[in-house]
mmCIF file as gemmi writes it, N, C-alpha and C atoms, coordinates in Angstrom:
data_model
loop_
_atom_site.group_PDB
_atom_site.id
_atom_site.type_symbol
_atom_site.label_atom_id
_atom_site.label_alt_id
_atom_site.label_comp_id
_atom_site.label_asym_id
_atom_site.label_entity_id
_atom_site.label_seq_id
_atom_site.pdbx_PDB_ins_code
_atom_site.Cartn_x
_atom_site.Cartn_y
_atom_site.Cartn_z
_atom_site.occupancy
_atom_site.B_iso_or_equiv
_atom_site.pdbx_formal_charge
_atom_site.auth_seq_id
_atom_site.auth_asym_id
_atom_site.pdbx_PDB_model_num
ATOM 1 N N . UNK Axp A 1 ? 0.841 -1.189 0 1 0 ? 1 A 1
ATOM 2 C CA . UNK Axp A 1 ? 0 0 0 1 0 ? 1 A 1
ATOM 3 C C . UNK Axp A 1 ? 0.884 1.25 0 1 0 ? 1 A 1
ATOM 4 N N . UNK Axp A 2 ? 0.209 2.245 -0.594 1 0 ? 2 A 1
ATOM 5 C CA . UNK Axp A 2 ? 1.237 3.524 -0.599 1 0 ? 2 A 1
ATOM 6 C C . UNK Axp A 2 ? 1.254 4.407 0.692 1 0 ? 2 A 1
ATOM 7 N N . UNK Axp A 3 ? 0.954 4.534 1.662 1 0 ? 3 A 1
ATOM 8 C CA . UNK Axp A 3 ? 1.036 4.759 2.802 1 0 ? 3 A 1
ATOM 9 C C . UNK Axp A 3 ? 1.673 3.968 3.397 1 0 ? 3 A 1
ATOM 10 N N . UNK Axp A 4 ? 1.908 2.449 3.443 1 0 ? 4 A 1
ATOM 11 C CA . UNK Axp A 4 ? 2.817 1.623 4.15 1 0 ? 4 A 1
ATOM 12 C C . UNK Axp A 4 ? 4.504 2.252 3.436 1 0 ? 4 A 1
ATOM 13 N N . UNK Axp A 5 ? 4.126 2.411 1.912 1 0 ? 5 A 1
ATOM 14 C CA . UNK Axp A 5 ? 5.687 3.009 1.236 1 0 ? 5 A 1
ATOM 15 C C . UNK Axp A 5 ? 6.131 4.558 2.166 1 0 ? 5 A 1
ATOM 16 N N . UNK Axp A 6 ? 5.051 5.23 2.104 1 0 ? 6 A 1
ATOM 17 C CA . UNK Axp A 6 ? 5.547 6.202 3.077 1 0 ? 6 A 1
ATOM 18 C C . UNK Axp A 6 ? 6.191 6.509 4.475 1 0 ? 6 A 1
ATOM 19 N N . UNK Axp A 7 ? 5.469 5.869 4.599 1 0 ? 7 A 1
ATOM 20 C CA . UNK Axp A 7 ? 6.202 5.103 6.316 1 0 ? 7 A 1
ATOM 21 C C . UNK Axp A 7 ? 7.4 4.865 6.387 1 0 ? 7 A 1
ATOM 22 N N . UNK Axp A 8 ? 7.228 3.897 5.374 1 0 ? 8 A 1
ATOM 23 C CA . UNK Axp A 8 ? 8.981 2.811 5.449 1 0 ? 8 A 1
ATOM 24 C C . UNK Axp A 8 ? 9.835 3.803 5.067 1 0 ? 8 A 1
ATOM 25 N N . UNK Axp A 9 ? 9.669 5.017 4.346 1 0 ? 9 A 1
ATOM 26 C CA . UNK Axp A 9 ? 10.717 5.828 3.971 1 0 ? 9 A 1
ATOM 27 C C . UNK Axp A 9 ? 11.151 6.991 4.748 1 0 ? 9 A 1
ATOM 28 N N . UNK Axp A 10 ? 9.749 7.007 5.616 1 0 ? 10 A 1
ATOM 29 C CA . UNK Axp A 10 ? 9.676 8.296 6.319 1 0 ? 10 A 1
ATOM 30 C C . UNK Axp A 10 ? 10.433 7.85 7.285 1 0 ? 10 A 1
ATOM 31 N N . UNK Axp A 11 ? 10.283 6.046 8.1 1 0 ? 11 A 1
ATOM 32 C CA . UNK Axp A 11 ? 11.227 5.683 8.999 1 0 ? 11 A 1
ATOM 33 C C . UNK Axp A 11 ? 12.462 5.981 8.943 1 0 ? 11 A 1
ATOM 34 N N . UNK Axp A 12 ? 13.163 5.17 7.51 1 0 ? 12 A 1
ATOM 35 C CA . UNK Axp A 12 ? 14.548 5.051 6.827 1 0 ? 12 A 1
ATOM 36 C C . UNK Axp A 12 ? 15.029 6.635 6.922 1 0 ? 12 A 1
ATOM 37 N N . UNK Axp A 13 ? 14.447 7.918 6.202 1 0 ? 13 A 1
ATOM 38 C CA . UNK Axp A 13 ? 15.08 9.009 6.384 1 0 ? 13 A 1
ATOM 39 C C . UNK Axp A 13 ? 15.162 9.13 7.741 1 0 ? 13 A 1
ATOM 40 N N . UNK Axp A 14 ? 14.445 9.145 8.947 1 0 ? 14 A 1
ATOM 41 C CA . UNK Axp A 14 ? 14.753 9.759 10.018 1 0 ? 14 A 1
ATOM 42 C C . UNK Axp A 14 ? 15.413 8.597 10.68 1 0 ? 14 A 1
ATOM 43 N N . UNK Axp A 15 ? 15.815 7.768 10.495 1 0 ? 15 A 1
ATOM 44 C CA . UNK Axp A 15 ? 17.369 6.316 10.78 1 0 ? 15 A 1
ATOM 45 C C . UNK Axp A 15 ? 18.419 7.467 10.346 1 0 ? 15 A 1
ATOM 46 N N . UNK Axp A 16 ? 18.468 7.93 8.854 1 0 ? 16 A 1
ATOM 47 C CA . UNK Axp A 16 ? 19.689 8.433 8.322 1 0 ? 16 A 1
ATOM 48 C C . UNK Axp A 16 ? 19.805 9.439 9.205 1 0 ? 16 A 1
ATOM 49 N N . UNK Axp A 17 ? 18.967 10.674 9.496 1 0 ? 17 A 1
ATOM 50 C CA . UNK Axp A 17 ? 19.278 11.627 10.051 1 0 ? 17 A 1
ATOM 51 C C . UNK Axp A 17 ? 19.999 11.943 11.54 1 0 ? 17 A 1
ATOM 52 N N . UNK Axp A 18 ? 19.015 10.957 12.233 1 0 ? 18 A 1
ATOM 53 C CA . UNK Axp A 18 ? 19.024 10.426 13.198 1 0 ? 18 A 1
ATOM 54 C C . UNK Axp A 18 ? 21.061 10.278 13.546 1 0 ? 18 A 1
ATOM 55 N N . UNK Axp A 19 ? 21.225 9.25 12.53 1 0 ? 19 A 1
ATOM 56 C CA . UNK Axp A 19 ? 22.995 8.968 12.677 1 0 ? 19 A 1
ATOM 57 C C . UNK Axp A 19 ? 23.9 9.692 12.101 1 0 ? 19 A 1
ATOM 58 N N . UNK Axp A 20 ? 23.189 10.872 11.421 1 0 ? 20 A 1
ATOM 59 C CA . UNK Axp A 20 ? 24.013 12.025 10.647 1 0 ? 20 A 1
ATOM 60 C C . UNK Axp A 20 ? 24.293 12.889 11.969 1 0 ? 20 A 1
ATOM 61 N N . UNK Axp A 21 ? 23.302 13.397 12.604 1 0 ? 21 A 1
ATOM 62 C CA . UNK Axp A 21 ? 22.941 14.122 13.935 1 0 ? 21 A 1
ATOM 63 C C . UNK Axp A 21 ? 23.949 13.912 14.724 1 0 ? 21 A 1
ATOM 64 N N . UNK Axp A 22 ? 24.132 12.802 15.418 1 0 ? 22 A 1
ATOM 65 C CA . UNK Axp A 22 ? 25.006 11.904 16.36 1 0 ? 22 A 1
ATOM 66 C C . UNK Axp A 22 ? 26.221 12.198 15.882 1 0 ? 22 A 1
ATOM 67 N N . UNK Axp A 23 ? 26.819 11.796 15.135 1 0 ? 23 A 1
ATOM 68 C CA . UNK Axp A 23 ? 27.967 12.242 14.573 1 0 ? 23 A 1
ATOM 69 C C . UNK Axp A 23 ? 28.747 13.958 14.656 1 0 ? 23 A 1
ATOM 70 N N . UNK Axp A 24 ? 27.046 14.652 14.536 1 0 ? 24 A 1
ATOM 71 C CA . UNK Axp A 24 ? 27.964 16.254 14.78 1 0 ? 24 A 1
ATOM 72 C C . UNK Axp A 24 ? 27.911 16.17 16.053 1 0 ? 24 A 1
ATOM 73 N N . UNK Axp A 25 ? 26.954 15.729 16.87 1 0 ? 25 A 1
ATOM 74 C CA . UNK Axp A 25 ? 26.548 16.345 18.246 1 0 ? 25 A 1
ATOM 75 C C . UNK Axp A 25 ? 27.851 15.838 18.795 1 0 ? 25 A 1
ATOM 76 N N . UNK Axp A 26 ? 28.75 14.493 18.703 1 0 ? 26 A 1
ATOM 77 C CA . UNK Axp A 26 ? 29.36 13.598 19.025 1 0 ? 26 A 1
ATOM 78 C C . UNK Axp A 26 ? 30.469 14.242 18.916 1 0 ? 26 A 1
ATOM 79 N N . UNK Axp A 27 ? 31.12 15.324 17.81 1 0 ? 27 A 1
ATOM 80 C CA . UNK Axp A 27 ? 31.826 15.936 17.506 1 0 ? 27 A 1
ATOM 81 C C . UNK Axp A 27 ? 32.049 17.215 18.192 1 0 ? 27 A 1
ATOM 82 N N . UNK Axp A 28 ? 30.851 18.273 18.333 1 0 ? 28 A 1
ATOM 83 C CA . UNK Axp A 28 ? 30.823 18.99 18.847 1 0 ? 28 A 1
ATOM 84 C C . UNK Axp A 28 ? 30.456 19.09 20.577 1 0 ? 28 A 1
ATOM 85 N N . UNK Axp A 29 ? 30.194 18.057 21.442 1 0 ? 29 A 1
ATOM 86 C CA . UNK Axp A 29 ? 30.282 17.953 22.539 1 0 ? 29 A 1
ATOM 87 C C . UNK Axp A 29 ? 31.538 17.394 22.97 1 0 ? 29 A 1
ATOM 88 N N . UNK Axp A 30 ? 32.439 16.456 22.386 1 0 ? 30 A 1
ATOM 89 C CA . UNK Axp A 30 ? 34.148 16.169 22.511 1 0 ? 30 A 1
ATOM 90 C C . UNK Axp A 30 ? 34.938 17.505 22.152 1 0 ? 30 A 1
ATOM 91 N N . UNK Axp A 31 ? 34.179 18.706 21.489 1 0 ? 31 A 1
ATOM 92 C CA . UNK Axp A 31 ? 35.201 19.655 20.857 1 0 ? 31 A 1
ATOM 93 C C . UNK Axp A 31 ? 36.221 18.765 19.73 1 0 ? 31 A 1
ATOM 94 N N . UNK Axp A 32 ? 36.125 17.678 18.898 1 0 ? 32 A 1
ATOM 95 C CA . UNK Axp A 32 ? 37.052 17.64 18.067 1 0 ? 32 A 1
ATOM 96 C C . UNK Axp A 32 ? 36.686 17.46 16.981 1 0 ? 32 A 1
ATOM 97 N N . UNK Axp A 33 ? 36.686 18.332 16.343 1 0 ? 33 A 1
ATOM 98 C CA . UNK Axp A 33 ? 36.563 18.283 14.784 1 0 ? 33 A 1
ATOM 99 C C . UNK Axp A 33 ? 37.068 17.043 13.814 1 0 ? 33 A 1
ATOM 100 N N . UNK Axp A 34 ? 36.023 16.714 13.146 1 0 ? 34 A 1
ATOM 101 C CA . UNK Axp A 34 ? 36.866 15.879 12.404 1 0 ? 34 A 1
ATOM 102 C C . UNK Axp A 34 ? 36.283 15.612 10.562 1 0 ? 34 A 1
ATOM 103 N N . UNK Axp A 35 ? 36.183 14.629 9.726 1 0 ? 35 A 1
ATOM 104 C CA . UNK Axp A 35 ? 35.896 14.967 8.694 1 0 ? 35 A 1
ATOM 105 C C . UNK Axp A 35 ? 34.347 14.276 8.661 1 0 ? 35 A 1
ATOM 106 N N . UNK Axp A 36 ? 34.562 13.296 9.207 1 0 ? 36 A 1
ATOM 107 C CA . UNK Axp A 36 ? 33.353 12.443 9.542 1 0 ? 36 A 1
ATOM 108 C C . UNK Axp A 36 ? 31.784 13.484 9.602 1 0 ? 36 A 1
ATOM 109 N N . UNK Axp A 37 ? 32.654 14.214 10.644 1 0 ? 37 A 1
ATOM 110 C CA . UNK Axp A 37 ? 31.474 14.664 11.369 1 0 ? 37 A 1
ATOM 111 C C . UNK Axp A 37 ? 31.344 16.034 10.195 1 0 ? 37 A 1
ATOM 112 N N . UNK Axp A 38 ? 32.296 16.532 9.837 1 0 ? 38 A 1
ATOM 113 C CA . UNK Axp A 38 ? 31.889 17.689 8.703 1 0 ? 38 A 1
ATOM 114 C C . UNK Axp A 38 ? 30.995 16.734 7.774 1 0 ? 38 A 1
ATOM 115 N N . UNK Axp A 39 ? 31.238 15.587 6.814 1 0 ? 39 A 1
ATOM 116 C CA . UNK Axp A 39 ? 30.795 15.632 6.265 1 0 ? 39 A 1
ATOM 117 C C . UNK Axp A 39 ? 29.368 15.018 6.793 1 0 ? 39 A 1
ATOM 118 N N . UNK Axp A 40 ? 28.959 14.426 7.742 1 0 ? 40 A 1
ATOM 119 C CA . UNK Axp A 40 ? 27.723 14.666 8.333 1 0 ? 40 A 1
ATOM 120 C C . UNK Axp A 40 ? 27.265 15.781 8.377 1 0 ? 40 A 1
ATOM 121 N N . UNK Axp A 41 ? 27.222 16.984 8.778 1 0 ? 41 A 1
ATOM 122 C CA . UNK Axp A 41 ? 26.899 18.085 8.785 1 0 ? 41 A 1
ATOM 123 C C . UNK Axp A 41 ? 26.56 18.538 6.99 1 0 ? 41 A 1
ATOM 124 N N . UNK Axp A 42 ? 27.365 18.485 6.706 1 0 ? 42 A 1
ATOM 125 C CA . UNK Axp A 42 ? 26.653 18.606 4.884 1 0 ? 42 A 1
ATOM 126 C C . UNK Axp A 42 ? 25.492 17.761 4.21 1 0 ? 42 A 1
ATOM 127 N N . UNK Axp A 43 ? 25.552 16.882 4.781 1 0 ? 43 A 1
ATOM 128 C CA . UNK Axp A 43 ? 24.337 15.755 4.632 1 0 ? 43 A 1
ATOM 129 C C . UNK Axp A 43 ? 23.327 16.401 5 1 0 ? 43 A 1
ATOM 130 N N . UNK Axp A 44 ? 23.321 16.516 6.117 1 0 ? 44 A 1
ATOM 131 C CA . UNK Axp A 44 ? 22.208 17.062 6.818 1 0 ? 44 A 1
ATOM 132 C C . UNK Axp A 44 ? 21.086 18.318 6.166 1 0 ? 44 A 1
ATOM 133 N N . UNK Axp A 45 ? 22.438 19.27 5.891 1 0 ? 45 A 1
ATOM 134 C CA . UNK Axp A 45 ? 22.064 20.572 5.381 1 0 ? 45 A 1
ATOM 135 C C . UNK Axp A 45 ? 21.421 20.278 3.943 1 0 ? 45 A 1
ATOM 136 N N . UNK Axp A 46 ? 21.831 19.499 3.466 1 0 ? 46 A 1
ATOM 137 C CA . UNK Axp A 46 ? 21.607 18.775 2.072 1 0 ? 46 A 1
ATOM 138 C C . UNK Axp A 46 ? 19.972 18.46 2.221 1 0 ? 46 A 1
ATOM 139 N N . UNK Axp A 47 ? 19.863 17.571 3.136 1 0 ? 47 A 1
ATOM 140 C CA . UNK Axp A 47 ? 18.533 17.094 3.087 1 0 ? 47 A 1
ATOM 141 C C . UNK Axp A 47 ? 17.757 18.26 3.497 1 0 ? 47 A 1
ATOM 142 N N . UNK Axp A 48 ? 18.019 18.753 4.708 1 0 ? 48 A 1
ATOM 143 C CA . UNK Axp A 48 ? 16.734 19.882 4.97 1 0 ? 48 A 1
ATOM 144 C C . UNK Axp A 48 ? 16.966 21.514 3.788 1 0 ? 48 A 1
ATOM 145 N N . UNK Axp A 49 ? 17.694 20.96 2.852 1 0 ? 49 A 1
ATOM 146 C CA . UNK Axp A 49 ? 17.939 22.02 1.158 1 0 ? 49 A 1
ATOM 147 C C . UNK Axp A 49 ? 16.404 21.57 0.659 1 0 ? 49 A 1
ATOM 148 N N . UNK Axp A 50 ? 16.475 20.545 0.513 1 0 ? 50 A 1
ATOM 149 C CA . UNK Axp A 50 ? 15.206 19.631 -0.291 1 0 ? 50 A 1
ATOM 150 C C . UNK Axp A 50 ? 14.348 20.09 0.326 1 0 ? 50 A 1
ATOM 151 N N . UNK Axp A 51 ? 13.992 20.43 1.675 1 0 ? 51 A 1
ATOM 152 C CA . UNK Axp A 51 ? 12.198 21.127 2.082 1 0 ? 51 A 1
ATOM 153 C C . UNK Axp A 51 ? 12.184 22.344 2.479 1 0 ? 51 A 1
ATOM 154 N N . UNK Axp A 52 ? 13.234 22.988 1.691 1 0 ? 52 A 1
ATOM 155 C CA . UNK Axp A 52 ? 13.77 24.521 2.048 1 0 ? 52 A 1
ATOM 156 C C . UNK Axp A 52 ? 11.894 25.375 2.213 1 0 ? 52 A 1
ATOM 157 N N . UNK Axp A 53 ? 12.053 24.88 0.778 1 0 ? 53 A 1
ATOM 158 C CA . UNK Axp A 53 ? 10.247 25.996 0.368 1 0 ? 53 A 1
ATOM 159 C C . UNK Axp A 53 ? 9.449 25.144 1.104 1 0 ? 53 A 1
ATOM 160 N N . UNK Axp A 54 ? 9.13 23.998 1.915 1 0 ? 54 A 1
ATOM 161 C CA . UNK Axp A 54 ? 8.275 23.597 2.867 1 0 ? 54 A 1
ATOM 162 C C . UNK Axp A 54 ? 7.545 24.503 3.949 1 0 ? 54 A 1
ATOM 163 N N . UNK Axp A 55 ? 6.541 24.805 4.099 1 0 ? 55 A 1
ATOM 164 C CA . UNK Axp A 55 ? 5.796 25.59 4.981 1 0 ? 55 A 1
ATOM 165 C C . UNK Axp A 55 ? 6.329 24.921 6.612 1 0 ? 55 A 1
ATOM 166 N N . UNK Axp A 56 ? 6.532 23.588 6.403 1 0 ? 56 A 1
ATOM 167 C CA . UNK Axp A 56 ? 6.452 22.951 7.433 1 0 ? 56 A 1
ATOM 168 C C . UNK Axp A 56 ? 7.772 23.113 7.984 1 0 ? 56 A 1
ATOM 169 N N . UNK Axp A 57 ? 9.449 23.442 7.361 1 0 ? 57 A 1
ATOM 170 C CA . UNK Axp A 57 ? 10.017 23.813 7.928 1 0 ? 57 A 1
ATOM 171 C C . UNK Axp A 57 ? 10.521 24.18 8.998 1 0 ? 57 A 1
ATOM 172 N N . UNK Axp A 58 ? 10.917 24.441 10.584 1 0 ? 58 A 1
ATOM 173 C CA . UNK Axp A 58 ? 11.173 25.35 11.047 1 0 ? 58 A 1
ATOM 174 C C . UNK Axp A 58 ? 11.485 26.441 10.499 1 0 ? 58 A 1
ATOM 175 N N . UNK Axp A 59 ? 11.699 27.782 10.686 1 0 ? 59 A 1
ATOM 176 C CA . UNK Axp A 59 ? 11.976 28.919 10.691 1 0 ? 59 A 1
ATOM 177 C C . UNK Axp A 59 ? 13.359 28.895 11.169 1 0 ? 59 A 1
ATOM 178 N N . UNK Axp A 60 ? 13.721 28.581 12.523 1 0 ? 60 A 1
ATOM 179 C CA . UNK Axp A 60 ? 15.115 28.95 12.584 1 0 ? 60 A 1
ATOM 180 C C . UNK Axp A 60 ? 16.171 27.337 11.691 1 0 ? 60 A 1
ATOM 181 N N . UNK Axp A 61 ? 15.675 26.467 11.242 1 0 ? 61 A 1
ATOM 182 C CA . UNK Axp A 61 ? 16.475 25.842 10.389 1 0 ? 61 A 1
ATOM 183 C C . UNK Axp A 61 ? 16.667 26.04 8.807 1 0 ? 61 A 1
ATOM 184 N N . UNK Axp A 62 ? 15.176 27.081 8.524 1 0 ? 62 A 1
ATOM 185 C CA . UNK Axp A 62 ? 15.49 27.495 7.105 1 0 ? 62 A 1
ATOM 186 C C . UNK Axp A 62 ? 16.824 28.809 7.565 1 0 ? 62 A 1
ATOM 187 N N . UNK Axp A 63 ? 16.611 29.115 8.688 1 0 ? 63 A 1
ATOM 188 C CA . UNK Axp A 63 ? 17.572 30.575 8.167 1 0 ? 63 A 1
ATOM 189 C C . UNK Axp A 63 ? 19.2 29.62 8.058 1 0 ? 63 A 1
ATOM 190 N N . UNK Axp A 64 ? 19.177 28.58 8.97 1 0 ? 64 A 1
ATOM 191 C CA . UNK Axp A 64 ? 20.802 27.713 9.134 1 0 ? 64 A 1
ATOM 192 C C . UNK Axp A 64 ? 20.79 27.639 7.581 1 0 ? 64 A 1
ATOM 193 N N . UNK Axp A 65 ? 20.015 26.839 6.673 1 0 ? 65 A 1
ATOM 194 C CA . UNK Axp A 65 ? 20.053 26.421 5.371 1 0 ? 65 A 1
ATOM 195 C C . UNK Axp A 65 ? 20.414 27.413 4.485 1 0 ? 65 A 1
ATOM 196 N N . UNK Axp A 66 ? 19.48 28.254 4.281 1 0 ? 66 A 1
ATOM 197 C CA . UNK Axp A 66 ? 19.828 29.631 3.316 1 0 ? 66 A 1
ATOM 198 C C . UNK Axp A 66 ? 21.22 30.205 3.777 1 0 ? 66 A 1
ATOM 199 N N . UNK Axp A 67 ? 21.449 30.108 5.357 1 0 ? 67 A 1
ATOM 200 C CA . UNK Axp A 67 ? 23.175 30.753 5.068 1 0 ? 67 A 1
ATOM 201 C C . UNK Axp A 67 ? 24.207 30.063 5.06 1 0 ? 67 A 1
ATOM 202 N N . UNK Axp A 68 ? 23.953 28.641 4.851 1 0 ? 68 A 1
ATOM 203 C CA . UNK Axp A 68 ? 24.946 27.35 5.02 1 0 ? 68 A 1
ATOM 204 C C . UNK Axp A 68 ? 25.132 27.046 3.215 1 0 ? 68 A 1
ATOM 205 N N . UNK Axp A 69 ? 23.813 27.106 2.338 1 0 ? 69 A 1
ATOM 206 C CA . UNK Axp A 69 ? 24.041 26.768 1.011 1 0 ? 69 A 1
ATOM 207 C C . UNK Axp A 69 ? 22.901 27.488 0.674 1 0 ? 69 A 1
ATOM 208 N N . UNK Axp A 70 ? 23.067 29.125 0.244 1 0 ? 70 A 1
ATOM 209 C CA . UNK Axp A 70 ? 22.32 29.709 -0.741 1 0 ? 70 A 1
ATOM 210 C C . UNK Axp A 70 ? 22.099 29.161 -1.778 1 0 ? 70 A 1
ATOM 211 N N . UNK Axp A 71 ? 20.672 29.532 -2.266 1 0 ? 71 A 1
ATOM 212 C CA . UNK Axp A 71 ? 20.361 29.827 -3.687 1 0 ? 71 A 1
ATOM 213 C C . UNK Axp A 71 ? 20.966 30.454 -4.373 1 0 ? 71 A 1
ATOM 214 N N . UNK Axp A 72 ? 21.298 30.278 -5.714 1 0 ? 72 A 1
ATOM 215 C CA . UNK Axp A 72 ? 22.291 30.813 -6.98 1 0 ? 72 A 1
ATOM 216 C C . UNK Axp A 72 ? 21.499 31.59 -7.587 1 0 ? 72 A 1
């Protein structure tokens, strides 16, 4: 059913995010930078790019987005 497809994907993205997250928080509560965790952090920004024009958005994560990877 297409609502069961939604689900399963809606689960799977918030699995990915979920361990993208961990990775910065993991980074930024040790204080050590590393590449891992940068490139988690681009992921991230990546995906919440895709529901930029979403109403549903937060507000203070569209402003992180628009100044992390403007529009051209």
């Amino acid at each position: 059913m297409p609502l069961d497809d939604v689900s399963k994907v809606s689960n799977a993205l918030y699995e990915v995010v979920d361990g993208l997250a961990r990775r910065v928080l993991d980074a930024v509560s040790s204080g050590q930078k590393n590449a891992e965790a940068r490139d988690a952090w681009v992921a991230l920004l990546l995906i919440a790019q895709n529901w930029r024009d979403s109403p549903a958005l937060p507000a203070d994560l569209k402003t992180v987005v628009d100044e992390a990877l403007p529009l051209c």
